[in-house]
Structure formats: structure tokens, C-alpha cells
C-alpha positions as CSV (number, residue, x, y, z in Angstrom):
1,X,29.8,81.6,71.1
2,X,27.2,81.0,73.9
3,X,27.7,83.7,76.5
4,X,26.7,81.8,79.6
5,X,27.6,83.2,83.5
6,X,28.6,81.6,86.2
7,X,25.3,82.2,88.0
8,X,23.5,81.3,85.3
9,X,25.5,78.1,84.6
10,X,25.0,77.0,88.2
11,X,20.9,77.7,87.6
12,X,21.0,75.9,84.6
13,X,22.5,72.9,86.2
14,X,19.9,72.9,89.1
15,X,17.1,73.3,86.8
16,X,18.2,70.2,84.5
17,X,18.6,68.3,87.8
18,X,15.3,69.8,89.2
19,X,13.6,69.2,86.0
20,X,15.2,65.1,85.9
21,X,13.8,64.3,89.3
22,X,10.3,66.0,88.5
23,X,10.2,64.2,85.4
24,X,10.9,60.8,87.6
25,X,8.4,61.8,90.4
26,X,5.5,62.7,87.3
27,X,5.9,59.4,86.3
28,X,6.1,57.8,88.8
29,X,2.9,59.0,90.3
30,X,0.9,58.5,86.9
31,X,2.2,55.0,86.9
32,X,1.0,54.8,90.7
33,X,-2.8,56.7,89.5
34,X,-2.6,54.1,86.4
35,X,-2.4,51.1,88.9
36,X,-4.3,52.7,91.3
37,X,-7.4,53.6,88.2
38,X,-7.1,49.9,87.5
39,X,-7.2,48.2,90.6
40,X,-10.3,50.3,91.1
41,X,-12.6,49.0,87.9
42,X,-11.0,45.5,88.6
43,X,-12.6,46.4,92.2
44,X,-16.3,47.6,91.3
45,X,-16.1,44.8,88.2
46,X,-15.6,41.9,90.4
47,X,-17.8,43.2,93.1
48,X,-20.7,44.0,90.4
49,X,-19.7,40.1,89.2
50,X,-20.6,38.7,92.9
51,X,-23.3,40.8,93.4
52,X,-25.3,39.9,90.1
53,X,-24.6,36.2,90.2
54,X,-25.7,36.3,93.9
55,X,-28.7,38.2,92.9
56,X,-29.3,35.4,89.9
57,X,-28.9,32.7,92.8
58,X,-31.8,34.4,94.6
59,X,-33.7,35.0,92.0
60,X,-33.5,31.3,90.6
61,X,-34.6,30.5,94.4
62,X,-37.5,32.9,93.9
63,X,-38.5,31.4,90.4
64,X,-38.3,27.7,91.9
65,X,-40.7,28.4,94.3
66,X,-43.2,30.6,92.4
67,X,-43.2,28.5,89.4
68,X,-43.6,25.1,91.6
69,X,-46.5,27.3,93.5
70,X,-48.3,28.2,90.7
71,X,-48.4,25.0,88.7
72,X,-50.0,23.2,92.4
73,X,-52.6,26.3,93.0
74,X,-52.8,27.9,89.4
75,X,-53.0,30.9,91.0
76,X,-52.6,34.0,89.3
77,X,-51.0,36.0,91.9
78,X,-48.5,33.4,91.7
79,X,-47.8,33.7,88.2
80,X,-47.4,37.4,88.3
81,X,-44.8,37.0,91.6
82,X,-43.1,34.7,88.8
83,X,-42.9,37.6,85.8
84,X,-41.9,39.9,88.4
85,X,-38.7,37.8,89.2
86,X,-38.0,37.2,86.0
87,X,-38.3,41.0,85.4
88,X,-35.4,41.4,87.7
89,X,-33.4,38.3,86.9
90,X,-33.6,39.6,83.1
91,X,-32.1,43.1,84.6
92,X,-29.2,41.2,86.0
93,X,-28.4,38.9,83.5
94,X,-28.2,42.0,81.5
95,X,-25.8,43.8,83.9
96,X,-23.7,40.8,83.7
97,X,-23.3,40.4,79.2
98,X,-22.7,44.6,79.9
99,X,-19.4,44.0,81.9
100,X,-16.3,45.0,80.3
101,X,-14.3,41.9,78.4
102,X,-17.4,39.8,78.7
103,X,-15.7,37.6,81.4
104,X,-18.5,35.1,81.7
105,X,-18.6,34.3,77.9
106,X,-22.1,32.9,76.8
107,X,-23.1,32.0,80.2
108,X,-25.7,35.2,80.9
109,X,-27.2,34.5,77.6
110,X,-28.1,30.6,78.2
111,X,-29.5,31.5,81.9
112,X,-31.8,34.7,79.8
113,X,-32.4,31.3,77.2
114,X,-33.4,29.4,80.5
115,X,-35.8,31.5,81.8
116,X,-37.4,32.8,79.0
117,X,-38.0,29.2,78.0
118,X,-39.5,28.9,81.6
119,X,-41.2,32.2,81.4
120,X,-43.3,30.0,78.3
121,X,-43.7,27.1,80.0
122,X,-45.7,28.3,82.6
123,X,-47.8,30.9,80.3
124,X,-49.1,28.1,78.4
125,X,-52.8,26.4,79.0
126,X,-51.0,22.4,79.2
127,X,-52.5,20.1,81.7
128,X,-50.1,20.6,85.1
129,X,-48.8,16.6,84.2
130,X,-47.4,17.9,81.3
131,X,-45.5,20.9,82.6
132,X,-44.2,19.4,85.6
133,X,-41.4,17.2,84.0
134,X,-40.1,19.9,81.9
135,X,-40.1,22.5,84.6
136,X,-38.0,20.4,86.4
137,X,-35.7,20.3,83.9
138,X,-35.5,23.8,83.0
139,X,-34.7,24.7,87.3
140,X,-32.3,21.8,87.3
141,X,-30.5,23.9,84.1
142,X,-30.8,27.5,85.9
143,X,-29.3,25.8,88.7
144,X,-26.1,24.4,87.1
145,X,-25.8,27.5,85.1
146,X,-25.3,29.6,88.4
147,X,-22.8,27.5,89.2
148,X,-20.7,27.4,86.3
149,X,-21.3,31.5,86.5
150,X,-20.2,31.4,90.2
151,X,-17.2,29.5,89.4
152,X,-16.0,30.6,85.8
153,X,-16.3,34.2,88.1
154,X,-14.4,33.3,90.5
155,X,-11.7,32.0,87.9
156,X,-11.7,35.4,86.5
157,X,-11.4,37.2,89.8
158,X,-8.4,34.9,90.7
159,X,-6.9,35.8,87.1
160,X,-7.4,39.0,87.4
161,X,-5.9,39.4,90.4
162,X,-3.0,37.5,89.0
163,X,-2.7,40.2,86.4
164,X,-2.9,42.5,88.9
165,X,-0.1,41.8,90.5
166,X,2.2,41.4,87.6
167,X,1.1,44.8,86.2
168,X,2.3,45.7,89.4
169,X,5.7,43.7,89.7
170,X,6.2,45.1,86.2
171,X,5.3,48.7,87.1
172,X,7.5,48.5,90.3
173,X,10.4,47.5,88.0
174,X,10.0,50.1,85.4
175,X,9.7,52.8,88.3
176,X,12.9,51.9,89.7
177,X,14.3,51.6,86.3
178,X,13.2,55.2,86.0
179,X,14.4,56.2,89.2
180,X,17.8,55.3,88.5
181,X,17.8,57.0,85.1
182,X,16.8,60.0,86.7
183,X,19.2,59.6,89.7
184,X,22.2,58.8,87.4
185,X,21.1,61.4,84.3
186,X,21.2,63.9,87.6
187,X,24.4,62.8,88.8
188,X,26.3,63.0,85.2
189,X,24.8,66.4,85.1
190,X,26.1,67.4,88.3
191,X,29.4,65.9,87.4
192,X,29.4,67.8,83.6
193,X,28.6,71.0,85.7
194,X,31.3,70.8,88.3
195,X,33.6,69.9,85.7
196,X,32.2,72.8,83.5
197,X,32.6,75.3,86.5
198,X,35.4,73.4,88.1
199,X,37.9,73.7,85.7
200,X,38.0,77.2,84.9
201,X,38.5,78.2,88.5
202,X,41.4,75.7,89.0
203,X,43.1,76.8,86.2
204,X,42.7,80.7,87.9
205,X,43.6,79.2,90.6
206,X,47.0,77.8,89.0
207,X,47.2,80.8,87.2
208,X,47.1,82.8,90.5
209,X,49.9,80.8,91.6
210,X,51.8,81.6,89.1
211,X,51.9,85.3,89.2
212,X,52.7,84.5,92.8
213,X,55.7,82.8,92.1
214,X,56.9,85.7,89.4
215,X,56.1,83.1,86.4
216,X,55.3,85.6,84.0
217,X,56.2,83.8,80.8
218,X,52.8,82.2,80.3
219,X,49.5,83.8,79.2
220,X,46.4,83.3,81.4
221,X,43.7,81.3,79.4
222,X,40.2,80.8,80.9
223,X,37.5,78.5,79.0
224,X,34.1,78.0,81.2
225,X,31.4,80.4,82.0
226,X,31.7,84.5,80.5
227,X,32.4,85.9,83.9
228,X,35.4,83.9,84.6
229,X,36.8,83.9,81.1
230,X,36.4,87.8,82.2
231,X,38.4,87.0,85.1
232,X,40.7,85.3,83.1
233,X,41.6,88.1,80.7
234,X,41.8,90.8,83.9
235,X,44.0,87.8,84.9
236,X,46.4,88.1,81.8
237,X,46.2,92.0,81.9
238,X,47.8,91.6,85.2
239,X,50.5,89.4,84.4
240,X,51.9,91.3,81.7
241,X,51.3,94.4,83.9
242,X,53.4,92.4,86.4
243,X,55.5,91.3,83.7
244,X,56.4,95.2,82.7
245,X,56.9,95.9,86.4
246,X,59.7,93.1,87.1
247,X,61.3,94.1,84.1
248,X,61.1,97.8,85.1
249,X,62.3,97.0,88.3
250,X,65.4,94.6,87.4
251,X,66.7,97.6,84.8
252,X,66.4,99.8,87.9
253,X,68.2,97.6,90.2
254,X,70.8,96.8,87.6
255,X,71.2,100.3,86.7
256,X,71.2,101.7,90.2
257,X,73.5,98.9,91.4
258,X,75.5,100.0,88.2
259,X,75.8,103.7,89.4
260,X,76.4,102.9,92.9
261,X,79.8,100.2,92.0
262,X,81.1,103.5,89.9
263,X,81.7,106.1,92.5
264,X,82.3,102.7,95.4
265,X,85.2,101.9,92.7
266,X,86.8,105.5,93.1
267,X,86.2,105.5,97.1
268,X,87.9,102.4,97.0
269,X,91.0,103.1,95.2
270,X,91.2,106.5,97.4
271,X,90.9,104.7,100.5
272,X,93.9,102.0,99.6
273,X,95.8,105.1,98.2
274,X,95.7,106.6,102.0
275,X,96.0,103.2,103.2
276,X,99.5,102.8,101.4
277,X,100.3,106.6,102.5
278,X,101.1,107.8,98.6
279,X,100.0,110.9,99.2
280,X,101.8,111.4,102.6
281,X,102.3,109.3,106.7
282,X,98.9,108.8,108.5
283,X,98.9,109.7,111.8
284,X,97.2,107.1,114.6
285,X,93.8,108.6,114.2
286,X,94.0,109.7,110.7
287,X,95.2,105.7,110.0
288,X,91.8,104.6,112.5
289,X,89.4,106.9,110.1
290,X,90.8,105.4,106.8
291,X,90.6,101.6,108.6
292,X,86.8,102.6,109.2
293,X,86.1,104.1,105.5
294,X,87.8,100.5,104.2
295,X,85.4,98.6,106.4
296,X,82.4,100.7,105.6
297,X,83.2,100.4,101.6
298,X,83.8,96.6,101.5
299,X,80.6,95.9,103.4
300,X,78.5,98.4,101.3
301,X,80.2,96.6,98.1
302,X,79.4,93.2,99.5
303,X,75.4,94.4,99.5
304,X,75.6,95.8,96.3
305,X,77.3,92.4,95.3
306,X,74.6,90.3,97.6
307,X,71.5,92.2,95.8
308,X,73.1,92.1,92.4
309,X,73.5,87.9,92.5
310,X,69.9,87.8,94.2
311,X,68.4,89.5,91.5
312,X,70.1,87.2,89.1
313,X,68.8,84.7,90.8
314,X,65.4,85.9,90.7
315,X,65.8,86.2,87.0
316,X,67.6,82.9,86.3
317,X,65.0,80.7,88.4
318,X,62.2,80.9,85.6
319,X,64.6,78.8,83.5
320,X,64.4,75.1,83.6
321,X,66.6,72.8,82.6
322,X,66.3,69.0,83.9
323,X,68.8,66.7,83.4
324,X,69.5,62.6,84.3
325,X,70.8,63.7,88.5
326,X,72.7,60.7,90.8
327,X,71.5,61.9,93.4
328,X,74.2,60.6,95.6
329,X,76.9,62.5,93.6
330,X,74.9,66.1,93.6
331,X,75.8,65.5,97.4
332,X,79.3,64.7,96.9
333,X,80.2,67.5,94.5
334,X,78.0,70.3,96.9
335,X,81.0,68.8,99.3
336,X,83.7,68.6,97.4
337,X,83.5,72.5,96.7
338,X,83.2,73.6,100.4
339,X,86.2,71.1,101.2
340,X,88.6,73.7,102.2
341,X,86.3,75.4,104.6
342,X,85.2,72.3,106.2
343,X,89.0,71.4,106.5
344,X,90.0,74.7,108.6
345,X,86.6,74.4,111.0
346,X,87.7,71.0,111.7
347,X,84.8,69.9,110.7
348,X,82.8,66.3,109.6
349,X,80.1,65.9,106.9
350,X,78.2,62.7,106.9
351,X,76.4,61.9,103.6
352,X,73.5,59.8,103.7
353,X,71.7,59.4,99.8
354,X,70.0,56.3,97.8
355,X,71.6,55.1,94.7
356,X,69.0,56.5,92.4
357,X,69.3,59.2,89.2
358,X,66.0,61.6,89.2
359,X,65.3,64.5,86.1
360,X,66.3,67.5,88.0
361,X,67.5,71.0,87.4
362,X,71.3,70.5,88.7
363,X,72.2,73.6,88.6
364,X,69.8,75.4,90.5
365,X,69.6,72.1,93.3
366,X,73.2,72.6,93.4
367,X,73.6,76.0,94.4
368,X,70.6,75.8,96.8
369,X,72.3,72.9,98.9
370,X,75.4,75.1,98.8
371,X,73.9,78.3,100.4
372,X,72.8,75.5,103.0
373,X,75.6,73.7,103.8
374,X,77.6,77.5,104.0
375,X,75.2,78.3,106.4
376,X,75.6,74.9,108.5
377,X,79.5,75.2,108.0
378,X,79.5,78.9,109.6
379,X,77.2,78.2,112.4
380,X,78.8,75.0,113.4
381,X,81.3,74.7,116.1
382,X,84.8,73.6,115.5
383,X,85.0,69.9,115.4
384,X,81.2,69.6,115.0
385,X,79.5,66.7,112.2
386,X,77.2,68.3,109.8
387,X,74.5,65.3,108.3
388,X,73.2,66.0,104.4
389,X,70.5,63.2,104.3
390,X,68.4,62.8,101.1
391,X,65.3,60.4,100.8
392,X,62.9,59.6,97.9
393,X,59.7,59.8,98.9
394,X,56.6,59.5,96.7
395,X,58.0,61.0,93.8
396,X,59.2,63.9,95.7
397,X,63.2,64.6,96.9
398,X,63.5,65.4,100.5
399,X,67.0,66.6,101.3
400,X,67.9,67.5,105.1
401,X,71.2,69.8,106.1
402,X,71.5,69.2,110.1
403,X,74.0,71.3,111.8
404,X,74.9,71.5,115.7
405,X,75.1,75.0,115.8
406,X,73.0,77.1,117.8
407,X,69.9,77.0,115.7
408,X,67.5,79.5,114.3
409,X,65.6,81.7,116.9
410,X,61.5,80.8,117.4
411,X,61.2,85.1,116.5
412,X,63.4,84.7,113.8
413,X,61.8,81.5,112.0
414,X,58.9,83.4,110.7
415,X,61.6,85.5,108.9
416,X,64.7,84.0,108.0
417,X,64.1,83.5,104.2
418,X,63.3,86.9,103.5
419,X,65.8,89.1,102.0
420,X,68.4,90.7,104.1
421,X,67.5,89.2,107.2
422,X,70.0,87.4,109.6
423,X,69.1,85.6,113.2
424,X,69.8,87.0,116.1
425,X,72.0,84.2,117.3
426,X,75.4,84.6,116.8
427,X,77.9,82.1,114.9
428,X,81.1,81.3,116.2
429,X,83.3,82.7,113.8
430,X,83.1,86.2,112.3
431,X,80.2,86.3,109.1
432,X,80.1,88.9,106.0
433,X,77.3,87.3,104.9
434,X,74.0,89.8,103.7
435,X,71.7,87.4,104.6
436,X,70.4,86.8,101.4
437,X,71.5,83.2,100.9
438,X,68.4,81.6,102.5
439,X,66.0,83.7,100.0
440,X,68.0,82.3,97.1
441,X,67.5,79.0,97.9
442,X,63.7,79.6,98.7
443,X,63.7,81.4,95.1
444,X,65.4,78.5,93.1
445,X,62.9,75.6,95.2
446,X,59.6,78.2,94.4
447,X,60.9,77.6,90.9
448,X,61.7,74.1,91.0
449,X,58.0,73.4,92.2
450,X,59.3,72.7,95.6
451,X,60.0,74.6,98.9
452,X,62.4,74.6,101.5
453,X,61.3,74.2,105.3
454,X,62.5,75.0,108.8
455,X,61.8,71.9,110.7
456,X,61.8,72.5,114.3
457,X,64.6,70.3,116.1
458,X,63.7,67.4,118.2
459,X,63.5,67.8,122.6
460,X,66.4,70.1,123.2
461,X,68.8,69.3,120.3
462,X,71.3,71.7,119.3
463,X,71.6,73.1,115.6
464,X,69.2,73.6,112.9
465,X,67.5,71.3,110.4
466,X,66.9,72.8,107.0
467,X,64.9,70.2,104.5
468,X,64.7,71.0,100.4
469,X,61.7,69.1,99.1
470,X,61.6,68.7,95.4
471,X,59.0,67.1,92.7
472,X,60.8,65.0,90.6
473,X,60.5,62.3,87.8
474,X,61.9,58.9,87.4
């Protein structure tokens, strides 16, 4: 297996994009100094074109009027002015059949034919008579041959600049053809790398989570870059260090809890001995101590009793078990079994629920929306309405518990679903409570993938609103 870094993944990704645009901008520019290389011999070659059929032009102006001159004064001055043109005519006829792709065809060689033909024409001893005529003929030839070499270059110059542009049409669409590979090869390499480096960090991430939420049933596996599969197996060493801790720590609740209910049994059963005066009358401050011991051992049993049931609760939350929920009904029944208190407070609960059925864990909603409605019950006043109000919204279960009591202090808010801690505001009858209900229900919603919420009542409203939000499938 390729051992690869997260570093190094992350310079290997730059470097494949860095290398993708380099490759586009290489070629892109040798495309540009291929165009460029052309346009430049098109460039000289029609400009050496002009310039050697204008020079030919000249020069069959030159040979006109030499030739003419010398066959009037036979001079020979005259005739060597003539081989002297022809010298340089011959040069650029011969620049002209040199040009790349022979654009002029046979043209060059018929004007050499022409001249040399003239060249013998004069050099010969024939009476002037003779000559006349056929020199004539030979200029009126030189002359029609310059213009079938001025035009058949001019058709070349106009053709090749026709080429020239679609060469360059064509190498304009072929760059941005190779642009956009390069741009979309960098982009799907930028998307394979963030998917390579992405995933193993959300699953640490998820994995995280878990061990925050005391899931300790699952192993932590990392695939991606060596370093973070490293991560990953630190990751796992935690969890089932974690793992041997909450187990440690349940068998040292349960035993401690254990040894504390055996000798709380004995006080107990002594105290309701003195209580029923077995062992003899109590006097009035003999019976006032005993009253105090009963107090002081029924509320120390009710905390061994609230920490005992938290801690199964702790331990039964990692179990799931969904089931086809109405969720109208789950309200009904969380009712129905707090009936008899709501019957001696006096009180009214409204419930408020849409006729749909949702996969939920029953059991665990269920006792969560109990602990809230006992709390709403014990901090309401007599006679008040107490609303349960559930909604569906986006594949999520919202349930509300609205009381009138007098709500949750803005100190205490930060606080009141830890363990063990009540609000400062009083309720209006008498509690034993241990103040351990609220962290049950935020224990069962952690494991139901949901939460519950304090949600801060509207203006100056009374009571408390307490809201259960809960993933859930149709």
C-alpha cells in the first residue's frame, strides 16, 4: 500500500494542477510562436514577391529603352547598358523560381526565355529593318508577362492570407479546446483531491462525535492519506480506552450505589423501629431527631435511586430500536400516564399533533416527553393549561412542552440539563425531585440523533418552552 501524507497528498495535487495549466500555457505559446514563425516567412515571401516583380517592371523599362536606343544609334555603350540590365533582371528572375512553393509557376522561366531571346536579338549583325519587328514583339511579351507575374502574385498574397487566417481560426479553436481540457482536467483533480483528503477527515470528524456522545460500540476506520489513517487508529485506541473507562465506571457506580442501599436499608428499618417506639416512648425532642434522620435517609435514598436510573439511562440510550410511531397517540399515552396528577393540580393539557406515523424509538421518545411534561405539571399553577405541540418539519420531529409556570432562570439556562442541577425558581408545590430528569432526556435525544432545547419565551410570557427535535424517517 502506497504510503502517502497529507502534506504530501495536498503537494501532489498542486503539482498535477500546476503541471495541467503549464502544459496548457506551453502550448499555447508554441502554437502562438508557430503562427507567429509563419506569418513572418508569409511576410518576407510576399514582400520579396513585390519587390522582385517591381524590380522586373523596372528593369523591362530599362531593357525597352536601351534595346530601342541601341538598334537607332548602334552604339556600343548602349548595348553594354542593355547586358547590364539583363544581368540584374536574370538575378531577379532567379530570386523569384527560388521562393518557397514556387508560387509563380512557369512564369520566371518564360520572362528568363524572353529576355535571353532578346539578349540574341540584339547581339546579332541583322540589318536594324529586320530586328525592329521582332524586338517589338519580344517587349510586348516581357510586358504581359509582368503582368500576369503582378497579378498571379497578388492572387497568391490574397490566398495566402486566406490561409492565414484559417490557420488562425483553427489554432484559436484548438487553444481554447486545450484550455478547457486543462481547466476541467484541473478541476476533476481538485475535486478527486478534496474528495481524497475530504473524506477521511469527515469521517474523524463523525467519529469524534461519536466518542462525544459515549457511542463506543463502533471501531474508528480511516482510509485517505498515512497521517490520518494514523489519526484514525490513535482514534480507535481512544475509544476502546474510553470504552474500558465507562465500563469501569458504571461497575463502580453500580457497586458503590450497591454498598451505599445496604447499610441506608438498616438505617432505615432502625429509624421506623424508633418511629413506632418498639424499643421504648420518644420524648418531643428525641421524636424531632428521629423525624430528621427519616427525612435525611429518604432523600439520600432518592439520590442513590436518581443516579442509579440515570446511569441506566446512560447505558440503555446506545440501544436503538425504531418502530412504525402515530405520532398523535405517543402524545396521548405520555398523558394518559400523568392523568392522576394532572387531575389533583387542576390542571388542562392541550394536545396539538399531525396524523402521521414516523420510524422512531418509542420507548426512549416516551420517557423523554414524560420527564417533560412532570416538570411542566410541577412547575405549573393550579388550574394552569399545559400545550404539547408536535410538528413535522423537514424530516425532523419538533415537539414543544409549554407550561405557565415561572420559567427557567437566564443564570440557570446555561445549566439546567446537567446532572443534579435544579433552578433557582421555586415551584408551587413541594418537589423531591434530584434534578436529574432534564439530563435523561438530553441523554436519550443525544442518542436519538436529536437534542432538546430551551427556547426563550416570547415578550414577557410566563412558563417555560422545552422543544424535543428528532431525525426521523417516513
Amino acid at each position: 500500500m502506497i504510503r502517502i501524507s497529507f502534506r504530501q497528498s495536498m503537494l501532489s495535487g498542486f503539482m498535477l494542477i500546476t503541471l495541467l495549466l503549464s502544459w496548457a500555457a506551453l502550448r499555447s505559446w508554441l502554437e502562438l510562436e508557430h503562427f507567429v514563425e509563419q506569418s513572418r516567412r508569409s511576410s518576407e515571401q510576399a514582400l520579396q514577391l513585390s519587390s522582385s516583380i517591381r524590380e522586373l517592371a523596372e528593369r523591362t523599362v530599362d531593357l525597352e529603352r536601351s534595346s530601342r536606343q541601341f538598334i537607332v544609334l548602334n552604339d556600343a555603350a548602349l548595348l553594354e547598358r542593355f547586358d547590364e540590365n539583363v544581368t540584374h533582371s536574370l538575378e531577379a528572375v532567379k530570386r523569384l523560381e527560388s521562393a518557397r512553393d514556387n508560387p509563380l509557376g512557369e512564369l520566371p522561366g518564360n520572362w528568363r526565355q524572353a529576355v535571353v531571346q532578346l539578349s540574341d536579338s540584339l547581339h546579332q549583325s541583322v540589318p536594324r529593318a529586320v530586328r525592329a519587328p521582332e524586338l517589338a514583339s519580344i517587349l510586348n511579351r516581357l510586358s504581359d508577362l509582368n503582368a500576369e507575374l503582378g497579378l498571379n502574385a497578388r492572387r497568391w498574397i490574397d490566398e495566402r492570407r486566406a490561409t492565414m487566417l484559417l490557420e488562425l481560426e483553427q489554432s484559436r479553436q484548438h487553444l481554447t479546446r486545450l484550455v478547457a481540457v486543462a481547466v476541467v482536467g484541473a478541476f476533476m483533480v481538485a475535486l478527486a483531491m478534496s474528495w481524497w483528503l475530504a473524506r477521511p477527515i469527515v469521517c474523524l470528524e463523525r467519529s469524534i462525535e461519536r466518542l462525544g456522545q459515549s457511542r463506543f460500540d463502533e471501531p474508528v476506520s480511516v482510509h485517505g492519506p498515512a497521517d490520518l489513517r494514523r489519526v484514525g487508529r490513535r482514534l480507535d485506541w481512544l475509544r476502546l480506552r474510553l470504552s474500558d473507562l465507562e465500563s469501569g465506571r458504571e461497575r463502580a457506580l453500580r457497586h458503590v450505589s450497591h454498598e451505599l442501599k445496604t447499610p441506608l436499608t438498616a438505617l432505615r428499618e432502625g429509624i421506623a423501629l424508633l418511629q413506632e417506639e418498639v424499643v421504648g416512648s420518644l420524648q418531643g425532642a428525641q421524636q424531632e431527631v428521629v423525624d430528621i434522620l427519616h427525612h435525611n435517609v429518604m432523600a439520600l435514598q432518592r439520590d442513590i435511586e436518581s443516579l442509579l436510573r440515570l446511569n441506566a439511562v446512560s447505558f440503555e440510550a446506545r440501544r436503538q430500536s425504531c418502530h412504525p410511531l402515530v405520532l398523535r397517540k405517543l402524545l396521548d399515552d405520555v398523558v394518559r400516564g400523568r392523568e392522576l396528577q394532572i387531575q389533583s393540580r387542576h390542571l388542562t393539557v392541550q394536545c396539538e399533533a399531525p396524523a402521521i406515523t414516523r420510524l422512531l424509538d418509542e420507548e426512549k421518545l416516551q420517557v423523554a416527553l414524560d420527564n417533560l411534561l412532570s416538570n411542566a405539571i410541577d412547575f405549573s399553577p393550579e388550574g394552569g393549561v399545559i400545550r404539547l405541540e408536535a410538528a413535522l418539519i423537514e424530516n425532523c420531529i419538533n415537539i414543544a412542552c409549554i407550561d405557565q409556570g415561572p420559567g427557567i432562570a437566564a443564570e440557570d439556562a446555561e445549566r439546567i440539563f446537567e446532572p443534579f442541577v435544579q433552578g433557582g425558581r421555586a415551584s408551587p408545590t413541594p418537589r423531591q425531585g434530584s434534578g436529574v430528569g432534564l439530563s435523561i432526556v438530553r441523554e436519550l435525544m443525544t442518542a436519538m440523533g436529536g437534542r432538546v432545547l430551551l427556547v426563550p419565551c416570547i415578550g414577557n410570557a410566563p412558563g417555560a418552552i422545552f422543544r424535543l427535535e428528532v431525525p426521523c424517517a417516513p
